[in-house]
C-alpha positions in Angstrom: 4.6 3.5 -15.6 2.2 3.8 -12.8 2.6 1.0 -10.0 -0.3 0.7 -6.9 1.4 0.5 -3.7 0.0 -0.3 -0.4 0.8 0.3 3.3 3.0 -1.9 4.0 5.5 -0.9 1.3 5.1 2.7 2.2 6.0 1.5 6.0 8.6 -0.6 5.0 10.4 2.4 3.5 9.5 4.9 6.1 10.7 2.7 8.9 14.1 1.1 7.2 12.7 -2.6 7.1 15.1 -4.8 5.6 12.8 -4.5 2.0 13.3 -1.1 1.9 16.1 -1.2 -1.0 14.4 -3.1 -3.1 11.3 -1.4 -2.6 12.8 2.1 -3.7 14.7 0.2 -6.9 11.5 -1.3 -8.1 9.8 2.3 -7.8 12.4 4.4 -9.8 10.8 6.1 -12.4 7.5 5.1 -11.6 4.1 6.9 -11.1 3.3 5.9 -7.2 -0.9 5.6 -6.8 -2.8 4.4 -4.6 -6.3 4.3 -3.6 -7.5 7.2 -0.4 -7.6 4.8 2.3 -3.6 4.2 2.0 -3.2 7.7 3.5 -5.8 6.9 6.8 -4.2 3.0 7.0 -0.7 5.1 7.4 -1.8 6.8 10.5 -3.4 3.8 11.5 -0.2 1.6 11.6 2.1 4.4 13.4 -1.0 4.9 16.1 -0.5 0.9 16.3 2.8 1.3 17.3 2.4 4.3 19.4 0.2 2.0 21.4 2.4 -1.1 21.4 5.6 1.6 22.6 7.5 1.0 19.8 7.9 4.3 18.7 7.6 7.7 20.9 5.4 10.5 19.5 7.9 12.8 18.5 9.4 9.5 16.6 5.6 9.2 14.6 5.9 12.9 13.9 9.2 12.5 12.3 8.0 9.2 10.5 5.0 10.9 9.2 7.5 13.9 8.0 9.3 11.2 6.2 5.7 10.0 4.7 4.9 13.4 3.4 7.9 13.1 0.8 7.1 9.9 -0.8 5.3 11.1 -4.1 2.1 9.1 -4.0 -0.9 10.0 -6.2 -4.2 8.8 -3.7 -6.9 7.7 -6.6 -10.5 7.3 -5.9 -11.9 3.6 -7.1 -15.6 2.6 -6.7 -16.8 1.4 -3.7 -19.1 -1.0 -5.4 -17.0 -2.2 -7.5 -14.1 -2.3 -4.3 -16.8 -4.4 -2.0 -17.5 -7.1 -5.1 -13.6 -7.8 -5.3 -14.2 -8.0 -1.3 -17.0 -10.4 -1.7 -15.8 -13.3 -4.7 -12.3 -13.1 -2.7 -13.3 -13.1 1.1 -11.0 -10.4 1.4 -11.4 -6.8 3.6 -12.3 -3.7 1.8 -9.1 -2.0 2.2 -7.6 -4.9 0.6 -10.2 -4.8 -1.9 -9.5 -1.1 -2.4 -5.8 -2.2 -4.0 -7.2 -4.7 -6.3 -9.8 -2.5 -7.8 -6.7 0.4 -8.0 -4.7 -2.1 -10.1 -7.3 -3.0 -12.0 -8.9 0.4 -12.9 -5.8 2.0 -13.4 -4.3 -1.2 -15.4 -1.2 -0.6 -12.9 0.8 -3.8 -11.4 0.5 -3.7 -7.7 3.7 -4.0 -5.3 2.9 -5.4 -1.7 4.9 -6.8 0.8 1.3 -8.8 2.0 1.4 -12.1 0.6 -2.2 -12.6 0.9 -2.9 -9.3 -0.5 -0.5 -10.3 -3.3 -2.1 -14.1 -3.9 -5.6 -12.8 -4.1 -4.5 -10.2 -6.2 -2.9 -12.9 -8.8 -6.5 -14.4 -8.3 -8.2 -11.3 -10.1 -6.1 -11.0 -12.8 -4.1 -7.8 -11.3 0.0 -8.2 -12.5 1.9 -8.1 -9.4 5.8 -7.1 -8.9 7.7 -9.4 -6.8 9.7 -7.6 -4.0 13.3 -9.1 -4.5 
C-alpha cells in the first residue's frame, strides 16, 4: 500500500516528537511517496530551526543523515492541477501539492497538520489518523 506523507511526519520521526511511534507503526509495510517539494520543505524546517538556535549545524547535518534513510519515493503531480486544489480550498501550494499526491496516486495521506488533514477530507483524499 502506498501512503503520501508530508513534512511534518517526516520531522516528527527525524526529531523524536512524541508521534514518532505511531508514525513508524502506521508506515510498516507501506510504500512512502510524496510529492518533490517534501524534500526542499525538509531543508526548509531544519534551516528554521538553525535560525531559531534550536539545533547547532553539526545537529542538522546529523538530522538530515537520519532523513536520508527514511525510504520515501518523491512523485511529480501537476502543477495545474496542484494550484486548482490550491484555489477551491484557499490552501498554499505545497499543501496543495499533498492533496493532488493522494489523489493521483489513489494513496491515503498521513499528516500531523490538522488543516492539511481537514482540507484534505474536503477533496475526497482518505486520510489516516495518527493515534
Amino acid at each position: 500500500m502506498e501512503l503520501v506523507v508530508d513534512t511534518s511526519v517526516i520531522i516528527a520521526v527525524i526529531v523524536d516528537e512524541p508521534a514518532k511511534d505511531g508514525l513508524i507503526s502506521l508506515t510498516v509495510g507501506a510504500d512512502l511517496i510524496a510529492p518533490r517539494s517534501v524534500h526542499w520543505e525538509v531543508g526548509n524546517a531544519f534551516s528554521a530551526m538553525l535560525k531559531r538556535n534550536r539545533i547547532t549545524l553539526e545537529q542538522a547535518m546529523q538530522a538530515i543523515d537520519l532523513y536520508y534513510t527514511i525510504p520515501v519515493r518523491f512523485v511529480d503531480v501537476e502543477l495545474e492541477a496542484a494550484l486548482c486544489i490550491a484555489g477551491d480550498l484557499g490552501m498554499y501550494a505545497y499543501d496543495a501539492y499533498l492533496v493532488r499526491c493522494a489523489q493521483r496516486y489513489g494513496a491515503p495521506l498521513l499528516s500531523l497538520d490538522k488543516d492539511l488533514v481537514r482540507l484534505a477530507r474536503q477533496a475526497g483524499v482518505e486520510v489516516v489518523e495518527v493515534g
